[in-house]
C-alpha positions as CSV (number, residue, x, y, z in Angstrom):
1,X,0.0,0.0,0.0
2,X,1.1,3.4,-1.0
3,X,0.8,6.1,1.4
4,X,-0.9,9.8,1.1
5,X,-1.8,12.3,3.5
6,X,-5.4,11.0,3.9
7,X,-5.6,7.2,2.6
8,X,-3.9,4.7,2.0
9,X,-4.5,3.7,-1.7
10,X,-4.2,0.2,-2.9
11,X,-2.0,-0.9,-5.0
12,X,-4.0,-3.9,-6.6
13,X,-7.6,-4.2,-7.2
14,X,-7.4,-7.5,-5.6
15,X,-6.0,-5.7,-2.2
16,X,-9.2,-3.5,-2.6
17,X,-11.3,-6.7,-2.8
18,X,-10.0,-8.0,-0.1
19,X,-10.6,-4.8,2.3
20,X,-14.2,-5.1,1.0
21,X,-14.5,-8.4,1.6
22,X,-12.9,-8.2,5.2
23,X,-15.4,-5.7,6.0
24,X,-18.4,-7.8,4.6
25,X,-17.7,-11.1,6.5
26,X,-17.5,-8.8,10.0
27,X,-21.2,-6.9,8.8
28,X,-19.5,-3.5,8.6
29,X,-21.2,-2.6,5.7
30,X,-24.5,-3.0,6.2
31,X,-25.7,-0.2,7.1
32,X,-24.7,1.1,3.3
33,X,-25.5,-2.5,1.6
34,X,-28.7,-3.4,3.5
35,X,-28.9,-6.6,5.6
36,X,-27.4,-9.4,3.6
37,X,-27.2,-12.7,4.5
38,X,-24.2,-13.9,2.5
39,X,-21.9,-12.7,-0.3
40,X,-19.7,-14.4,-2.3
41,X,-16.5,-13.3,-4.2
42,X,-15.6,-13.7,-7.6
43,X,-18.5,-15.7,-9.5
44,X,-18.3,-17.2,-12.5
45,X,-20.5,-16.3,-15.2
46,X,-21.3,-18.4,-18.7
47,X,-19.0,-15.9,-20.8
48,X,-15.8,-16.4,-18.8
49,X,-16.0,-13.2,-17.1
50,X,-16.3,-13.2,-12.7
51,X,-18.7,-10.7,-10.8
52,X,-16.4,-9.2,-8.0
53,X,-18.7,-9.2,-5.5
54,X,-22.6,-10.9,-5.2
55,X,-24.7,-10.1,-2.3
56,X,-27.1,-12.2,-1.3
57,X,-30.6,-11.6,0.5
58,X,-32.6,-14.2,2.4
59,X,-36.3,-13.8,3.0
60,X,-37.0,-12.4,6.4
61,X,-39.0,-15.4,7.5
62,X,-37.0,-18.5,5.4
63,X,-33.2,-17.6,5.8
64,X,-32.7,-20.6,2.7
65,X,-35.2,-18.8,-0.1
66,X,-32.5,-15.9,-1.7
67,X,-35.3,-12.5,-2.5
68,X,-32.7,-10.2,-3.7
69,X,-29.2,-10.0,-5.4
70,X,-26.5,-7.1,-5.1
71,X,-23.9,-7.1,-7.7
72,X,-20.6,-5.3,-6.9
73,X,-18.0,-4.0,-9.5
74,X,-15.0,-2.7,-8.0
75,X,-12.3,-0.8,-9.8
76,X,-8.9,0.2,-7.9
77,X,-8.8,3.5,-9.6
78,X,-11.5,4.6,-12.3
79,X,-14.7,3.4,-13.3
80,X,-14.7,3.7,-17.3
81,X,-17.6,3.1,-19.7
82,X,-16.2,-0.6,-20.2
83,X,-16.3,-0.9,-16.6
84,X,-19.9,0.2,-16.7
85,X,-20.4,-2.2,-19.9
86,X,-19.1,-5.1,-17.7
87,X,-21.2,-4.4,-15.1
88,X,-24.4,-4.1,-17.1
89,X,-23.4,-7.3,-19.1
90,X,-23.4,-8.4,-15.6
91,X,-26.9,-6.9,-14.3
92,X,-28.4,-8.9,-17.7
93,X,-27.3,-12.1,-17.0
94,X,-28.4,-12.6,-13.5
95,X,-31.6,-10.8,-14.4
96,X,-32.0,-14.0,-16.9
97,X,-30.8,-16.7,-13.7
98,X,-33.5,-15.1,-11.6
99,X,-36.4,-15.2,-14.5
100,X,-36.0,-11.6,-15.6
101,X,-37.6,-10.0,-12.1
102,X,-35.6,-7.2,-12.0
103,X,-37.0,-6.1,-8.7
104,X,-34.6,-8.5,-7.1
105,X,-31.6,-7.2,-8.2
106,X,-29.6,-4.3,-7.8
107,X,-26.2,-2.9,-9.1
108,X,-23.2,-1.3,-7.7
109,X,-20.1,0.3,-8.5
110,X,-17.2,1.1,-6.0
111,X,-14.6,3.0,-7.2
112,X,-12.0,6.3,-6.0
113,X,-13.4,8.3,-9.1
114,X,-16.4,8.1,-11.8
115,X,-15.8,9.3,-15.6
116,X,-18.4,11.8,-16.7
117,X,-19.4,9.4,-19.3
118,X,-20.5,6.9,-16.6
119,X,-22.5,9.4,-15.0
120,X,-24.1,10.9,-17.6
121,X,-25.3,7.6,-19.0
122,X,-26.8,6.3,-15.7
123,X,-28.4,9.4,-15.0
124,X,-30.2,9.4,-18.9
125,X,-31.0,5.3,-18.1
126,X,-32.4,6.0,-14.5
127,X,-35.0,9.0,-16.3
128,X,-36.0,6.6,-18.9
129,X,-35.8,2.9,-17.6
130,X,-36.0,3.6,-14.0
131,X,-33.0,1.5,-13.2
132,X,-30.4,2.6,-11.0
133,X,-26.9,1.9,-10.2
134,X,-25.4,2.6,-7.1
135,X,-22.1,4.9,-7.2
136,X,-19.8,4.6,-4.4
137,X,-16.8,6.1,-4.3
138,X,-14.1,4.5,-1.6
139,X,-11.4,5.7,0.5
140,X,-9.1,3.7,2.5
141,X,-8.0,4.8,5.7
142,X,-6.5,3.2,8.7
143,X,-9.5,1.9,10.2
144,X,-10.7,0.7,6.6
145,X,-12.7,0.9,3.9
146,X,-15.1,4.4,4.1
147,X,-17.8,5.0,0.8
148,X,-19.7,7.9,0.1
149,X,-22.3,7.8,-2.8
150,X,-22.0,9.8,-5.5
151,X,-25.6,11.3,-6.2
152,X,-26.2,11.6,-10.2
């Protein structure tokens, strides 16, 4: 880890991923994430690509019946239009696993920065789909990983 005045900045998007998923197996995120019930790192998908990060939901009242996905990109520095591409690519195929109900799944994006191009598209495809994408933005300090969304 490189050191600046504020953070510590990873050098590795796999050091990032682990920090996140430190933080997600102690239940330190919930309070931004919503009350999973499991997560699980790096999934496999059927065109040889891996989601980062799944979240998992249980129903309130049968902890074994799964209600509602999170899908997690994370990107050590910037999140780019192909980042954004991957991540929708992503959004599409579980939407097809969980018979197109796209009321069960959500999408987020955890990055240090967000190009304009990002942002301007999820802001024209929330106006006329309705479907959102969570922005967070991280920063590292000592006592971990902090987020703050990014309103668009």
């Amino acid at each position: 880890l490189s050191i600046d005045r504020y953070t510590y900045i990873p050098k590795y998007e796999y050091t990032l991923m682990s920090l996140l998923s430190d933080g997600l197996a102690k239940g330190r995120y919930k309070n931004i994430f919503g009350d999973y019930s499991d997560y699980l790192c790096y999934v496999p998908t059927s065109f040889d690509k891996e989601i980062d990060v799944l979240l998992a939901f249980a129903h309130p009242e049968n902890c074994k019946q799964i209600i509602a996905y999170n899908i997690i990109e994370l990107k050590k520095d910037r999140f780019d239009e192909m980042a954004l591409g991957q991540l929708l690519q992503y959004e599409d195929w579980l939407r097809k696993k969980v018979n197109g109900d796209s009321c069960t799944l959500r999408t987020t994006a955890i990055a240090k920065r967000f190009d304009i191009k990002v942002i301007t598209y999820l802001r024209t495809r929330k106006l006329l789909e309705n479907k959102y994408v969570t922005l967070l933005e991280y920063r590292n300090t000592q006592d971990g990983l902090e987020f703050k969304p990014i309103e668009y």
